[in-house]
Biopython code that builds the backbone (N, CA, C, O; Angstrom):
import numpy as np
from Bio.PDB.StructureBuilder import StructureBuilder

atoms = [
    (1, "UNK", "N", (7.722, -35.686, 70.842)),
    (1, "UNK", "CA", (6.892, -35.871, 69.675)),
    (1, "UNK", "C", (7.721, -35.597, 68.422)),
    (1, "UNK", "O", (8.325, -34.560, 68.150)),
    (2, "UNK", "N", (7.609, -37.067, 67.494)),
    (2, "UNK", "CA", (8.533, -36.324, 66.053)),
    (2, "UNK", "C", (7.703, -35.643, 65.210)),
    (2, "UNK", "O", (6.508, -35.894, 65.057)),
    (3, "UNK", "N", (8.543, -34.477, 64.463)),
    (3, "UNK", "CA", (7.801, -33.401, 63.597)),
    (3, "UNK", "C", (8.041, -34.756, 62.264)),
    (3, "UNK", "O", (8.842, -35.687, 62.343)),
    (4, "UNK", "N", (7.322, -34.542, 61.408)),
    (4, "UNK", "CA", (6.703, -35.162, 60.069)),
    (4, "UNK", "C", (8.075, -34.396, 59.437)),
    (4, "UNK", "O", (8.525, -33.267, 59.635)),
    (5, "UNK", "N", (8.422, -35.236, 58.800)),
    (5, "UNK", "CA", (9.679, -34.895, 57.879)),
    (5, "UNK", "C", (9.809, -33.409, 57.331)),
    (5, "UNK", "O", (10.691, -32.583, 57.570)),
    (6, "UNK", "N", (8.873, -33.320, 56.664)),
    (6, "UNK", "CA", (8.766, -31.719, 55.839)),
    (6, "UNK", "C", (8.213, -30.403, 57.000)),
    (6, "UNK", "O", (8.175, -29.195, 56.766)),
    (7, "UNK", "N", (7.813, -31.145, 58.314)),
    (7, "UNK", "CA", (8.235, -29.298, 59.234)),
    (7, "UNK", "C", (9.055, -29.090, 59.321)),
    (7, "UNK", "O", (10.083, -29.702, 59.030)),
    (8, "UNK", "N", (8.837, -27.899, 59.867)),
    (8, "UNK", "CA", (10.158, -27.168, 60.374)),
    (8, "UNK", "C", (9.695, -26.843, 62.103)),
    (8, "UNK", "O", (8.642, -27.070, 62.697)),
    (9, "UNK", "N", (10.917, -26.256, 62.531)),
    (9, "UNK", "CA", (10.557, -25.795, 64.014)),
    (9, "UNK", "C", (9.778, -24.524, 64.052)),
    (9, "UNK", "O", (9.545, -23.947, 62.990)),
    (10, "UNK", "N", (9.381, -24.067, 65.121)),
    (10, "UNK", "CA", (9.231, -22.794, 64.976)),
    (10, "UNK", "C", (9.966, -21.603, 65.004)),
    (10, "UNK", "O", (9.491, -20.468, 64.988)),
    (11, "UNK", "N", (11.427, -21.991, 65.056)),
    (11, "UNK", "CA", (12.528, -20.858, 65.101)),
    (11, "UNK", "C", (12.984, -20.961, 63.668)),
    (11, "UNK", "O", (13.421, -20.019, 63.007)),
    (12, "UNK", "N", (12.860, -21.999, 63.327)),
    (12, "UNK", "CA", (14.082, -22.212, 61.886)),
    (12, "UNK", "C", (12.326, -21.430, 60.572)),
    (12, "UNK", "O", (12.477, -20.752, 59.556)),
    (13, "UNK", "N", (10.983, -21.884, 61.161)),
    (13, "UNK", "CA", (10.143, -21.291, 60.400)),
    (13, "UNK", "C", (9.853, -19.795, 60.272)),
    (13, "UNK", "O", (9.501, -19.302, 59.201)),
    (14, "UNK", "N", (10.027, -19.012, 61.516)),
    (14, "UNK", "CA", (10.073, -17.195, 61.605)),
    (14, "UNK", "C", (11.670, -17.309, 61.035)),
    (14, "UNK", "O", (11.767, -16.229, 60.451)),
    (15, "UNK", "N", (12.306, -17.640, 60.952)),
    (15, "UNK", "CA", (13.960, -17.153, 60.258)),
    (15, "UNK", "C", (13.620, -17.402, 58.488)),
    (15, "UNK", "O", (14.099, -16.763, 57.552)),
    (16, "UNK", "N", (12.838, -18.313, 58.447)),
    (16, "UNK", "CA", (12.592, -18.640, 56.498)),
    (16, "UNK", "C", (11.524, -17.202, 56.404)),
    (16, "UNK", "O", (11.769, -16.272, 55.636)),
    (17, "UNK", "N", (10.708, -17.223, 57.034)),
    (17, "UNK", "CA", (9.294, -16.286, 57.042)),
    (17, "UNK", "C", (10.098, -15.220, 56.983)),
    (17, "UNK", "O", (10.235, -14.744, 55.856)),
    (18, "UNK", "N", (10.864, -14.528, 58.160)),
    (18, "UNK", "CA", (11.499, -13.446, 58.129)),
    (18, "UNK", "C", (12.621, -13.019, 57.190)),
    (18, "UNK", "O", (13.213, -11.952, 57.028)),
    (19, "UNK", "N", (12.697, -14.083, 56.694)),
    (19, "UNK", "CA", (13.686, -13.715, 55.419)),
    (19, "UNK", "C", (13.378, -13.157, 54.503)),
    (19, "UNK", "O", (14.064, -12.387, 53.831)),
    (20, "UNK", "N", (11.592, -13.682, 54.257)),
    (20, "UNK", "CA", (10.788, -13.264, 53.045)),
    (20, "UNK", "C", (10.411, -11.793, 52.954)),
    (20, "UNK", "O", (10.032, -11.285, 51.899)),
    (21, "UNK", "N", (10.567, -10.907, 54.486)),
    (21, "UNK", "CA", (9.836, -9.754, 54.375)),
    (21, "UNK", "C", (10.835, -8.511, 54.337)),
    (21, "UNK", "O", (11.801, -8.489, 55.100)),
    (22, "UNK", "N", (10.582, -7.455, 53.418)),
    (22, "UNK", "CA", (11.402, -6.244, 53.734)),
    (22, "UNK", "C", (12.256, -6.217, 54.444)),
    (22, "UNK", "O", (11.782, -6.388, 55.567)),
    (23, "UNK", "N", (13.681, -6.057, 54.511)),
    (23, "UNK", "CA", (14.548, -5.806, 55.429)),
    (23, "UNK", "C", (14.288, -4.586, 55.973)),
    (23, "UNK", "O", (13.788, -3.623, 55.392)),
    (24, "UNK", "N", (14.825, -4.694, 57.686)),
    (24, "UNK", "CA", (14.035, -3.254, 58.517)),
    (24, "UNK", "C", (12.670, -3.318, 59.064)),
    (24, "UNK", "O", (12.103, -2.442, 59.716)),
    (25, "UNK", "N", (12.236, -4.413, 58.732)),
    (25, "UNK", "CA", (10.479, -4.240, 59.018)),
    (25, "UNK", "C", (10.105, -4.910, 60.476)),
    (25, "UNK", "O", (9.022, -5.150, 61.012)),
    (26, "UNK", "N", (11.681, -5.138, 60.948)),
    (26, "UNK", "CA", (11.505, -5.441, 62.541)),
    (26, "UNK", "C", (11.097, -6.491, 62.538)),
    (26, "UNK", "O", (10.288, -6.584, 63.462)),
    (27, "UNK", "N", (11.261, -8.104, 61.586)),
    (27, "UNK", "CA", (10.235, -9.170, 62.263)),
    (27, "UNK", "C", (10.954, -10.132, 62.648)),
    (27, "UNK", "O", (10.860, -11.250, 62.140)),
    (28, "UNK", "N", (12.126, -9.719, 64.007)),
    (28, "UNK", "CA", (12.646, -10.861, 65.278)),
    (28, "UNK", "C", (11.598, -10.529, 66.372)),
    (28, "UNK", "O", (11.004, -9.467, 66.554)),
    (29, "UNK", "N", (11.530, -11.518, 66.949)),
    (29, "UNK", "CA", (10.691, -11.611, 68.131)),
    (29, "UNK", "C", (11.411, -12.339, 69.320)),
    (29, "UNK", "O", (11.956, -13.438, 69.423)),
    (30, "UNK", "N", (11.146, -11.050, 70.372)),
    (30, "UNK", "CA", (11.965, -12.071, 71.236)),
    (30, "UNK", "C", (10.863, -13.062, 71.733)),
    (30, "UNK", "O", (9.747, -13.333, 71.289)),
    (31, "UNK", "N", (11.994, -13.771, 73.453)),
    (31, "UNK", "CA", (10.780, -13.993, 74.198)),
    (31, "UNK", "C", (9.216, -13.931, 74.116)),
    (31, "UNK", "O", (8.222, -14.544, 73.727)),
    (32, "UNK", "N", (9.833, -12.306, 74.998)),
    (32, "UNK", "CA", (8.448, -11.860, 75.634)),
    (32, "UNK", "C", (7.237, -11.316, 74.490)),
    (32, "UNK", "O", (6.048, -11.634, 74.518)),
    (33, "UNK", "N", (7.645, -10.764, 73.881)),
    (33, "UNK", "CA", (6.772, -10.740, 72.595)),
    (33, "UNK", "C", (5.935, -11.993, 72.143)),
    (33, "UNK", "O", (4.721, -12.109, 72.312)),
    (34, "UNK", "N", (6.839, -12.999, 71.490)),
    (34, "UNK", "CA", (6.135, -14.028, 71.185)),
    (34, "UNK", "C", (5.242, -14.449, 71.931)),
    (34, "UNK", "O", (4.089, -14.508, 71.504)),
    (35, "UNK", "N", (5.583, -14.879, 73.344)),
    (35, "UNK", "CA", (4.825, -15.263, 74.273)),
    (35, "UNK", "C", (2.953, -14.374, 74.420)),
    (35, "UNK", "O", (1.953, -14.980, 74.805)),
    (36, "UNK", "N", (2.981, -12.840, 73.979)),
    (36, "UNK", "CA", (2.509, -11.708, 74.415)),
    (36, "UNK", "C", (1.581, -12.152, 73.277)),
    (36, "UNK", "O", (0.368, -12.103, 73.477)),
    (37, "UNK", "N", (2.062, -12.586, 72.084)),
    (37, "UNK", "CA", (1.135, -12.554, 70.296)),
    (37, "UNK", "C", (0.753, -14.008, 71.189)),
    (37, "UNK", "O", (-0.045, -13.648, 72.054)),
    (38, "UNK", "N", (0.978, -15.331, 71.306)),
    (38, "UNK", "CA", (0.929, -16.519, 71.514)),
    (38, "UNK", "C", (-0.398, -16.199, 72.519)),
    (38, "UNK", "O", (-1.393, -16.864, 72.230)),
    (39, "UNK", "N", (-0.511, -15.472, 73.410)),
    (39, "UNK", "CA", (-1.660, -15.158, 74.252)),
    (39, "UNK", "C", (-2.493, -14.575, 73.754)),
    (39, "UNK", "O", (-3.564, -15.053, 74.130)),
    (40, "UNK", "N", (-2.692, -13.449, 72.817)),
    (40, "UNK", "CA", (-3.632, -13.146, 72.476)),
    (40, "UNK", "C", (-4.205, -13.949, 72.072)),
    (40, "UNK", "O", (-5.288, -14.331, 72.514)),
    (41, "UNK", "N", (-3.469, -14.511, 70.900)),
    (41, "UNK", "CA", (-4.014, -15.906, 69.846)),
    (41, "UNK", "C", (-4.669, -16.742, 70.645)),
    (41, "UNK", "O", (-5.504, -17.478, 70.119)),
    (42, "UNK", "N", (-4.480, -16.808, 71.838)),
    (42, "UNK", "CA", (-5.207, -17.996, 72.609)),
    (42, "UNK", "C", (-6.322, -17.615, 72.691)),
    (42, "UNK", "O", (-7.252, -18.097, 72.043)),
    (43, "UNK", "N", (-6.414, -16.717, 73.475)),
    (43, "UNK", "CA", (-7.419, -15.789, 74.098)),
    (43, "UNK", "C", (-8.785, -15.393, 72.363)),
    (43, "UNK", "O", (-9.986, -15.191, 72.546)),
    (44, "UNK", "N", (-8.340, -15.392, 71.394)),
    (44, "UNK", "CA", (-9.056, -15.409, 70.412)),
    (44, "UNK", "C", (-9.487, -16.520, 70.099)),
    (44, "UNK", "O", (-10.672, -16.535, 69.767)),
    (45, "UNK", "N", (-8.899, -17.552, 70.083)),
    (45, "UNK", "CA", (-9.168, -18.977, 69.711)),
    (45, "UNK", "C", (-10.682, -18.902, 70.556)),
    (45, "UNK", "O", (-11.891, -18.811, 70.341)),
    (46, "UNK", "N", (-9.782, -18.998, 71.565)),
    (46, "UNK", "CA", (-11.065, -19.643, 72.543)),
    (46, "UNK", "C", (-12.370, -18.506, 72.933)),
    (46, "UNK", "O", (-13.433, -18.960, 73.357)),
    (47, "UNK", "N", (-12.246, -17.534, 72.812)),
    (47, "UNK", "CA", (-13.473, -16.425, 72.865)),
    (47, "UNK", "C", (-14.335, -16.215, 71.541)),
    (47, "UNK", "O", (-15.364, -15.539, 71.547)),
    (48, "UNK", "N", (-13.727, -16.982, 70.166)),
    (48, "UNK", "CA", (-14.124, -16.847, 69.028)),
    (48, "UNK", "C", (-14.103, -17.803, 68.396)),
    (48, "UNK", "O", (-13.798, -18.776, 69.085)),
    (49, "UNK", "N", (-14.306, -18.060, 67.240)),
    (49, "UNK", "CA", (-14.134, -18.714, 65.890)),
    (49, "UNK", "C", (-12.216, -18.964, 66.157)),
    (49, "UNK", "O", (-11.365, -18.094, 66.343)),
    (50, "UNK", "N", (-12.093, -20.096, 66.097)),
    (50, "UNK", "CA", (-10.658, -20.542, 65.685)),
    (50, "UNK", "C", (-9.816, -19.565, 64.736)),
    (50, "UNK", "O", (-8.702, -19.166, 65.077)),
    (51, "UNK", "N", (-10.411, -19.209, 63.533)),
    (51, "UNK", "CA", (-10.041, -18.116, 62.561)),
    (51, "UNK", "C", (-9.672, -16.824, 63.039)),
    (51, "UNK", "O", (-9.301, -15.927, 62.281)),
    (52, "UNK", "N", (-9.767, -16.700, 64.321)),
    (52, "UNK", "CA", (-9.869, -15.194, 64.899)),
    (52, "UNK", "C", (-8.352, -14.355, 65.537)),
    (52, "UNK", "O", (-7.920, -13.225, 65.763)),
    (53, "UNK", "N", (-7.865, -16.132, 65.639)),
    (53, "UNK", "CA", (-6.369, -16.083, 66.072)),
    (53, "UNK", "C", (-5.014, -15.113, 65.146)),
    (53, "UNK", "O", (-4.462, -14.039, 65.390)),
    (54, "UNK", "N", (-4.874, -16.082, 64.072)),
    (54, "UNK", "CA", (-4.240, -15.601, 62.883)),
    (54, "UNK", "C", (-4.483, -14.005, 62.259)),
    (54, "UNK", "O", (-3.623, -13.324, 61.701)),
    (55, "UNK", "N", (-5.937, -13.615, 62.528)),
    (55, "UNK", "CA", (-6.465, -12.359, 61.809)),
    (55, "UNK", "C", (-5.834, -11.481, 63.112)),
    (55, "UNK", "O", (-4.706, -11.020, 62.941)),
    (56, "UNK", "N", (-6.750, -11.136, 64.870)),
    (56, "UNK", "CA", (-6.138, -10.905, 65.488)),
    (56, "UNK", "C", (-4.734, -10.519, 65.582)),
    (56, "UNK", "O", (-4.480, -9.391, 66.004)),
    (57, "UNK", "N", (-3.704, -11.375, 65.217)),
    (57, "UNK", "CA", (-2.354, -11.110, 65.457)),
    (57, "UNK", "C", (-1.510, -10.232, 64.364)),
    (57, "UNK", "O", (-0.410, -9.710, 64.546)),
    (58, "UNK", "N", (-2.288, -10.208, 63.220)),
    (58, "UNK", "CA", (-2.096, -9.796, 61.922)),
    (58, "UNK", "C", (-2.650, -7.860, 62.390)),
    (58, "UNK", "O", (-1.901, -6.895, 62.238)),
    (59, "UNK", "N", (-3.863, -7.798, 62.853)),
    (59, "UNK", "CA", (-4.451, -6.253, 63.327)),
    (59, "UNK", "C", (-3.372, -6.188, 64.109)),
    (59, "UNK", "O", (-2.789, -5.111, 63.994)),
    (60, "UNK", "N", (-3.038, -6.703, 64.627)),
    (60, "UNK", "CA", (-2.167, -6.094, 65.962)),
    (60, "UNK", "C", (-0.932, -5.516, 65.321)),
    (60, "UNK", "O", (-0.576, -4.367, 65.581)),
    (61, "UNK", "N", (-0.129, -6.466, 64.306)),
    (61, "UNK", "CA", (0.928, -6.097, 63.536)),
    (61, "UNK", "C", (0.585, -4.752, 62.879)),
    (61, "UNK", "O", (1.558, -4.009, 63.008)),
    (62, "UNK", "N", (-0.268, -4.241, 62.323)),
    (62, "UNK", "CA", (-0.653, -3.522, 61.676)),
    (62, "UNK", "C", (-0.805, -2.227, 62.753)),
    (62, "UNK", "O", (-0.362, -1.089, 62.594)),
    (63, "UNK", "N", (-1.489, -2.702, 63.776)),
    (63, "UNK", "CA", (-1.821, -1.358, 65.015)),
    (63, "UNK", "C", (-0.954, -0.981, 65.336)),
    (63, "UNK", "O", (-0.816, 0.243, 65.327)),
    (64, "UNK", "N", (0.284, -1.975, 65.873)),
    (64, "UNK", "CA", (1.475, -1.545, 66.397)),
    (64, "UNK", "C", (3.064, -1.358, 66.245)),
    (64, "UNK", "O", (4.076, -1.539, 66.922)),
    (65, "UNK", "N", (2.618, -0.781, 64.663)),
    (65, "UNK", "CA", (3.971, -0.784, 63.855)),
    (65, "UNK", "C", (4.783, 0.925, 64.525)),
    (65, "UNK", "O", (5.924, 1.266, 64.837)),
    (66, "UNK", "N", (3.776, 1.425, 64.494)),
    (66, "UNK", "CA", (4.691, 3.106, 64.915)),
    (66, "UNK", "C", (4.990, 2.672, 67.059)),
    (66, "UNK", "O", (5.576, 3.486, 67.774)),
    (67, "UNK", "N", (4.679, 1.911, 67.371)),
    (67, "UNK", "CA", (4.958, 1.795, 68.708)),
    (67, "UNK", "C", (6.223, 1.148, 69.006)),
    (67, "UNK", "O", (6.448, -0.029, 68.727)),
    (68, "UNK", "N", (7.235, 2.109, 69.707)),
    (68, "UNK", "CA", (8.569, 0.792, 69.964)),
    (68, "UNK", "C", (8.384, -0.236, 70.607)),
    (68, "UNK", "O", (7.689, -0.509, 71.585)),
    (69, "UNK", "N", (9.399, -1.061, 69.669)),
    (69, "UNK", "CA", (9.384, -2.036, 70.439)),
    (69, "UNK", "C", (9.393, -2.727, 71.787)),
    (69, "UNK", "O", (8.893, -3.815, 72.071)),
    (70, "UNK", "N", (10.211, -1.695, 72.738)),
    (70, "UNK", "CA", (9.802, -2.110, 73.724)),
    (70, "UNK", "C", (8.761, -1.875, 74.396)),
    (70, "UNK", "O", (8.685, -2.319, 75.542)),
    (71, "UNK", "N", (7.781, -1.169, 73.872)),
    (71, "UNK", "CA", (6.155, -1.010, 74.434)),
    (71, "UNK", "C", (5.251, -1.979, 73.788)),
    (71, "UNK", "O", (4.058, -1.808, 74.042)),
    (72, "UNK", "N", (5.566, -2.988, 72.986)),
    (72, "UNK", "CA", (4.633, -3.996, 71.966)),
    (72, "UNK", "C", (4.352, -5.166, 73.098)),
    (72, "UNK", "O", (3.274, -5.689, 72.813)),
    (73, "UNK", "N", (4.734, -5.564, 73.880)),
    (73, "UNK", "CA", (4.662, -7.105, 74.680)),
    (73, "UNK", "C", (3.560, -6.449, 75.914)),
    (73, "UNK", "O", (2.612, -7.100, 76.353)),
    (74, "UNK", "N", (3.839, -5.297, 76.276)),
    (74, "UNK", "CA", (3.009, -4.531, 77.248)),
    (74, "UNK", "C", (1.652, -4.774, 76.834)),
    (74, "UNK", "O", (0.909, -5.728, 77.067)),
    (75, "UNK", "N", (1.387, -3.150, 75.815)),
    (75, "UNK", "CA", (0.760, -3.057, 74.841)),
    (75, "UNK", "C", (-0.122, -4.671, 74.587)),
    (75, "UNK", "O", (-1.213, -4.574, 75.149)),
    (76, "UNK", "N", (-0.032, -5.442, 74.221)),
    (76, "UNK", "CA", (-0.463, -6.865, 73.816)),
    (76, "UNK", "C", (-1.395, -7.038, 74.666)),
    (76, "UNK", "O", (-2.617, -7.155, 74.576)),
    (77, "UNK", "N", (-0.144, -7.039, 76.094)),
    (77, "UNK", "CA", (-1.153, -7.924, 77.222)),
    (77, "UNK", "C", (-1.773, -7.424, 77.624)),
    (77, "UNK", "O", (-2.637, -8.036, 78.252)),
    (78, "UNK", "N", (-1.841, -5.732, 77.583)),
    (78, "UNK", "CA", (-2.991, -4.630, 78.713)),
    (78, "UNK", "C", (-4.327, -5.338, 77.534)),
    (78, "UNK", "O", (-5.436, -5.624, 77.985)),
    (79, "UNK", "N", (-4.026, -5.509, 76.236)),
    (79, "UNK", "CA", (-5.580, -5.649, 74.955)),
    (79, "UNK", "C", (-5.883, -7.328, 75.479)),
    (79, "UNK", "O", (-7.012, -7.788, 75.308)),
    (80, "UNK", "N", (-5.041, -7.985, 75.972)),
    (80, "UNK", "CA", (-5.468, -9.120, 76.516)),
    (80, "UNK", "C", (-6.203, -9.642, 77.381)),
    (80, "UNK", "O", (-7.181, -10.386, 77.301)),
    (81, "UNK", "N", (-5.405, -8.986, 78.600)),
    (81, "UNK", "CA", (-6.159, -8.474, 79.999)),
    (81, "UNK", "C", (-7.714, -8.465, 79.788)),
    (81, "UNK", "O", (-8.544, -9.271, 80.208)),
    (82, "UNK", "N", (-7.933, -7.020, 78.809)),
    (82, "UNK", "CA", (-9.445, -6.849, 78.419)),
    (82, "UNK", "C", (-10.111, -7.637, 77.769)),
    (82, "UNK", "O", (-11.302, -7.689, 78.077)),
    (83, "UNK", "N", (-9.734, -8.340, 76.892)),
    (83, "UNK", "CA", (-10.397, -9.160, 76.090)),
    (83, "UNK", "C", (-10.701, -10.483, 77.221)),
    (83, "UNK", "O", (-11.726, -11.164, 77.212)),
    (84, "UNK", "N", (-9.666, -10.630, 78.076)),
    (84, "UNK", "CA", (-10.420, -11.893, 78.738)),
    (84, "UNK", "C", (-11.629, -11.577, 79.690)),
    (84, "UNK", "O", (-12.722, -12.142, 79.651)),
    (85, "UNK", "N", (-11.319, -10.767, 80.389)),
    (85, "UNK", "CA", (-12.574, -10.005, 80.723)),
    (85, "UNK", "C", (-14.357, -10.437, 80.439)),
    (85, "UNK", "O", (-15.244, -9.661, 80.793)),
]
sb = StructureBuilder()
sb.init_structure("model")
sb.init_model(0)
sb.init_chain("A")
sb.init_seg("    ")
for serial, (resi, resn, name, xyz) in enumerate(atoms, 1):
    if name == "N":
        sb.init_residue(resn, " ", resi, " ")
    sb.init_atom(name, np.array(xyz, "f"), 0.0, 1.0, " ", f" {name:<3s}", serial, name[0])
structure = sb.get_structure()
C-alpha cells in the first residue's frame, strides 16, 4: 500500500515526535513495548468509543513513568489481560 506523499512511517514519525519532547523523558520504544501500548489501544477501541484508544495510552504514560522500563510491556499486558475480560 502507498503512503500519500506527506506521511511519514511510523518509525521516521516517533523519531520527529520524539525529538519534540524533553530530552531524558525516555520516549524510544522498543518492540515489545510498542506492541504492549498497540494492544491496549486495541482492546480500547473495540470495548469503547474509538476515542478511548489515544486517551488510554496517554493515562498509561502518565501511570507508568516512575516504573522501569523493563516492567512497562508487563505491566501493560497484566491491565490488558483484565480489561479484556
Amino acid at each position: 500500500m502507498d503512503q500519500p506523499v506527506d506521511q511519514m512511517s511510523v518509525d521516521a514519525w516517533l523519531t520527529r515526535f520524539a525529538s519534540e519532547l524533553p530530552s531524558g523523558t525516555g520516549s524510544e520504544l522498543d518492540a515489545d513495548l510498542r506492541a504492549a501500548l498497540l494492544d491496549v489501544a486495541r482492546v480500547a477501541a473495540h470495548r469503547s468509543e474509538r476515542i478511548a484508544a489515544p486517551l488510554t495510552t496517554y493515562l498509561l504514560g502518565l501511570a507508568l513513568t516512575d516504573v522501569p522500563a523493563s516492567e512497562r510491556s508487563a505491566r501493560i499486558r497484566s491491565i490488558t489481560r483484565r480489561l479484556e475480560r
